[in-house]
DRENBA-318328 format. One record per residue (C-alpha): residue in three letters; residue number from 0; chain; x, y, z. Coordinates in nm, 2 decimals, m for minus. Layout:
BEGIN
<code=ALA | pos=NUM | unit=A | px=X | py=Y | pz=Z>;
...
This chain:
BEGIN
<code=UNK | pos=0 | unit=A | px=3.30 | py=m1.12 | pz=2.21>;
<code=UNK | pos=1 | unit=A | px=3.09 | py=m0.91 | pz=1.94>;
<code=UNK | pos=2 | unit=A | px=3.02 | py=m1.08 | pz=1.55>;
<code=UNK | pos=3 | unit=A | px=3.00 | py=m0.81 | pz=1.36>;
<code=UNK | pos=4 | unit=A | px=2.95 | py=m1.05 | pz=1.07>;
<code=UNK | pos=5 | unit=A | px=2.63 | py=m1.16 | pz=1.22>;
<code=UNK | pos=6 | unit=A | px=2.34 | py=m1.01 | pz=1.01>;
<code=UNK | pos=7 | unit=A | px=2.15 | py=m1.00 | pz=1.30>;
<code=UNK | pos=8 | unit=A | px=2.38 | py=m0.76 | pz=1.50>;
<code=UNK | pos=9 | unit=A | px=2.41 | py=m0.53 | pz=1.22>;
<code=UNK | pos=10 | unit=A | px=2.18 | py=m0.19 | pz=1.18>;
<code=UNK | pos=11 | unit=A | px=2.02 | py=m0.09 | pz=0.90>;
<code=UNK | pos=12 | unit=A | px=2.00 | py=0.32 | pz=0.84>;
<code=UNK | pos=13 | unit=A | px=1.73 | py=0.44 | pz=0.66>;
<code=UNK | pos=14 | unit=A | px=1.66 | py=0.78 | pz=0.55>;
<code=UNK | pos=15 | unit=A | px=1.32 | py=0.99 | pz=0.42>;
<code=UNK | pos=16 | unit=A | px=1.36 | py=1.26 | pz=0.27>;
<code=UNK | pos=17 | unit=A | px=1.09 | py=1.53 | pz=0.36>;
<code=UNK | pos=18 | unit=A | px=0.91 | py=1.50 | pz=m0.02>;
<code=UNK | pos=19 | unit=A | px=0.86 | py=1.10 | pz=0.05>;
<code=UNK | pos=20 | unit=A | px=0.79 | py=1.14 | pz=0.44>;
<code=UNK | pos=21 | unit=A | px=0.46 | py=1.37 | pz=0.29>;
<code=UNK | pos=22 | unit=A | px=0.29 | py=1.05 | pz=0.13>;
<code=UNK | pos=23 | unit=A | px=0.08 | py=1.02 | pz=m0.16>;
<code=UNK | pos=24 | unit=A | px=m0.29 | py=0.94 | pz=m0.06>;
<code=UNK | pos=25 | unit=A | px=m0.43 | py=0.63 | pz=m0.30>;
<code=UNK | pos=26 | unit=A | px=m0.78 | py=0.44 | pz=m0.29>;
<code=UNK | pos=27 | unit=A | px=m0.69 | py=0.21 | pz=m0.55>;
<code=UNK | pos=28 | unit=A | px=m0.39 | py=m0.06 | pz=m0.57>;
<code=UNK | pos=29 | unit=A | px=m0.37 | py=m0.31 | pz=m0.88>;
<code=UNK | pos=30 | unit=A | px=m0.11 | py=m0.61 | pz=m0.81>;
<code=UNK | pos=31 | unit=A | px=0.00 | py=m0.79 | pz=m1.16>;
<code=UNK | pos=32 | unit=A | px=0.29 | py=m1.03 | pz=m1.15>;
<code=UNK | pos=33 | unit=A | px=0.51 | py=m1.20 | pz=m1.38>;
<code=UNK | pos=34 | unit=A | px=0.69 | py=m1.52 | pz=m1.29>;
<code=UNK | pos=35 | unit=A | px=0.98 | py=m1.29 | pz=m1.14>;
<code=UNK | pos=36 | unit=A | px=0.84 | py=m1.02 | pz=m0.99>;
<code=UNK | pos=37 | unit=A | px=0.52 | py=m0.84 | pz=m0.85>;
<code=UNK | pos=38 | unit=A | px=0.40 | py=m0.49 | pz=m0.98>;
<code=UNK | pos=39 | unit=A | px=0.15 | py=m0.30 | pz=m0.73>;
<code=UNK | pos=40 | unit=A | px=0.04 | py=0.00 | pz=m0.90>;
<code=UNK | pos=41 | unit=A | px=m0.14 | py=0.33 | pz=m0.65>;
<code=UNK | pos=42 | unit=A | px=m0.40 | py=0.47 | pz=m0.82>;
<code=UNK | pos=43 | unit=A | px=m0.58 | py=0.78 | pz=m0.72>;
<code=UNK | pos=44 | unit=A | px=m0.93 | py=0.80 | pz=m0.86>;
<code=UNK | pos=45 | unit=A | px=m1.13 | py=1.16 | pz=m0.83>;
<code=UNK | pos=46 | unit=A | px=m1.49 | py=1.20 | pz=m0.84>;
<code=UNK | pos=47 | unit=A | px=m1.59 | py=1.34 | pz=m1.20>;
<code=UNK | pos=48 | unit=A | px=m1.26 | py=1.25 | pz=m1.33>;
<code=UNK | pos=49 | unit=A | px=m1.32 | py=0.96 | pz=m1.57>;
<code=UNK | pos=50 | unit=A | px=m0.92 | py=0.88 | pz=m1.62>;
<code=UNK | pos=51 | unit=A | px=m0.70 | py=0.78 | pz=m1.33>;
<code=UNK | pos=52 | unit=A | px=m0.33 | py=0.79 | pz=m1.26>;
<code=UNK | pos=53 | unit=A | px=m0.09 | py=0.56 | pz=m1.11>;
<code=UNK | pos=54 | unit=A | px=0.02 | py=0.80 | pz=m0.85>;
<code=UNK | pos=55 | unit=A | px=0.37 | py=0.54 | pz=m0.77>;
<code=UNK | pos=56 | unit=A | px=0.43 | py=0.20 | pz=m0.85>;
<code=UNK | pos=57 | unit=A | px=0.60 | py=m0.04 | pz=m0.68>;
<code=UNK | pos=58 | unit=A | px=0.80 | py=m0.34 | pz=m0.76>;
<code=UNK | pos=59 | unit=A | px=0.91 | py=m0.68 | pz=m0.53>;
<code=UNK | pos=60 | unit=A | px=1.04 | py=m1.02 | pz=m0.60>;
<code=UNK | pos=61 | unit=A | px=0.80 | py=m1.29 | pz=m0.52>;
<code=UNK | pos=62 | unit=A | px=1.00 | py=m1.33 | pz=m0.17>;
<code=UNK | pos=63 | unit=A | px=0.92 | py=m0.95 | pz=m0.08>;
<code=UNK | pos=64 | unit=A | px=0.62 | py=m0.98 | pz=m0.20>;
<code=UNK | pos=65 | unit=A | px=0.50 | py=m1.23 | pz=0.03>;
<code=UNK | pos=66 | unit=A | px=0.72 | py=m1.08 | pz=0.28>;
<code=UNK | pos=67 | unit=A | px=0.49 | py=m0.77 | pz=0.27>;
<code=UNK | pos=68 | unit=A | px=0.22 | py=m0.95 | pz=0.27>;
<code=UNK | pos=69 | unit=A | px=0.24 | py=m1.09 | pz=0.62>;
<code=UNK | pos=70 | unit=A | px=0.37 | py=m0.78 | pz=0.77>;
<code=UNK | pos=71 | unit=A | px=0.03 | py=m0.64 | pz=0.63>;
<code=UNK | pos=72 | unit=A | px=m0.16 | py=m0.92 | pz=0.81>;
<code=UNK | pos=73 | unit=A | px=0.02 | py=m0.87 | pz=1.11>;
<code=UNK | pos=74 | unit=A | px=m0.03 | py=m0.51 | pz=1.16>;
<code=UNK | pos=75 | unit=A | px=m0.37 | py=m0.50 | pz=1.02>;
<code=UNK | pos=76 | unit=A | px=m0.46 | py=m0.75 | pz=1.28>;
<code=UNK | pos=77 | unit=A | px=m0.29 | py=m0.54 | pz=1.56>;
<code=UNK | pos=78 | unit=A | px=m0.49 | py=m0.24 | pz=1.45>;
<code=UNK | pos=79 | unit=A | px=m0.84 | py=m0.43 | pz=1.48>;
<code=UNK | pos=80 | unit=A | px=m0.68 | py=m0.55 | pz=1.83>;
<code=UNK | pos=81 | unit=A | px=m0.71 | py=m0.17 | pz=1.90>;
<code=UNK | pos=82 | unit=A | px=m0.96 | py=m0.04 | pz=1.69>;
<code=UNK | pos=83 | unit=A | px=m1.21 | py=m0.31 | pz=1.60>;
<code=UNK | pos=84 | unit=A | px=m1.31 | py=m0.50 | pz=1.25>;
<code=UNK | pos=85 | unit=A | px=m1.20 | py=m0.29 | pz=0.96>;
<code=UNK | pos=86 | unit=A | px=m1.55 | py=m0.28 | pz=0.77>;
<code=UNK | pos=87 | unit=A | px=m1.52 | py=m0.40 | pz=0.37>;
<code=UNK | pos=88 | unit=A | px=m1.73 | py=m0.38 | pz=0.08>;
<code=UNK | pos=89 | unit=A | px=m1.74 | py=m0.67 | pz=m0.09>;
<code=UNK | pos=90 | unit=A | px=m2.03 | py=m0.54 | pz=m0.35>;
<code=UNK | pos=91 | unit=A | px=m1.80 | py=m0.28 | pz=m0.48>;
<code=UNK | pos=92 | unit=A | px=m1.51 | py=m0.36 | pz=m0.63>;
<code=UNK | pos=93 | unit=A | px=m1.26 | py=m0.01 | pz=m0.56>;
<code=UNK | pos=94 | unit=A | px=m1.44 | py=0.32 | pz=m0.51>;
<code=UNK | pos=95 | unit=A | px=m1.62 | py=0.43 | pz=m0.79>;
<code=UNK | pos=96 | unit=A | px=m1.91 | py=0.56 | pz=m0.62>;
<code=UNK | pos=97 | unit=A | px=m1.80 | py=0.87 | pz=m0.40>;
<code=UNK | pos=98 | unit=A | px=m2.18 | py=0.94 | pz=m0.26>;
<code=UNK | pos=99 | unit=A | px=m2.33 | py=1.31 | pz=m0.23>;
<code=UNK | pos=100 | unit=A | px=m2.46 | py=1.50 | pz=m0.46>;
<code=UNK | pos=101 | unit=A | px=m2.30 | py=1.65 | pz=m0.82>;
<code=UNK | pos=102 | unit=A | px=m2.22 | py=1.96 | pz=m0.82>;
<code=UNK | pos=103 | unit=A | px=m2.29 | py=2.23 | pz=m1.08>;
<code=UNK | pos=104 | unit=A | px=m2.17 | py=2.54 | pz=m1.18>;
């Protein structure tokens, strides 16, 4: 006998478009919350460029918030399973410093 009012038997069909499937590349997330919801904001930052954009922001209820976080824990710890301890800097706080020489023109 199949429940097809059972959640847990139902599929879920998500689609990515080609645009979204490309990514955007970010080295810098801010998280602010309010007492409903939680705001992470991607930031790319350039060498030389002294203003940053949010490149996409992203907003969750507390209950997906915390959701992602665990699924972040979870991978990240299958990854170092595979790959090894992800190296942090804890004496810089995002990526200010780039490294190499500036260039002139």
């Amino acid at each position: 006998m199949s429940n097809q009012n059972n959640p847990e038997n139902q599929e879920l069909s998500i689609e990515l478009s080609e645009d979204i499937a490309e990514g955007i590349y970010s080295n810098l997330a801010i998280i602010t919350h309010s007492n409903t919801e939680f705001v992470l904001d991607f930031i790319r930052i350039m060498p030389g460029v002294p203003k940053a954009k949010v490149k996409s922001r992203i907003v969750l209820t507390p209950e997906h918030a915390k959701r992602l976080l665990g699924a972040l824990q979870d991978n990240i710890s299958k990854f170092e399973g595979q790959n090894g301890t992800i190296a942090t800097s804890k004496d810089i706080p995002f990526p200010l410093n780039f490294g190499g020489p500036a260039g002139e023109a």
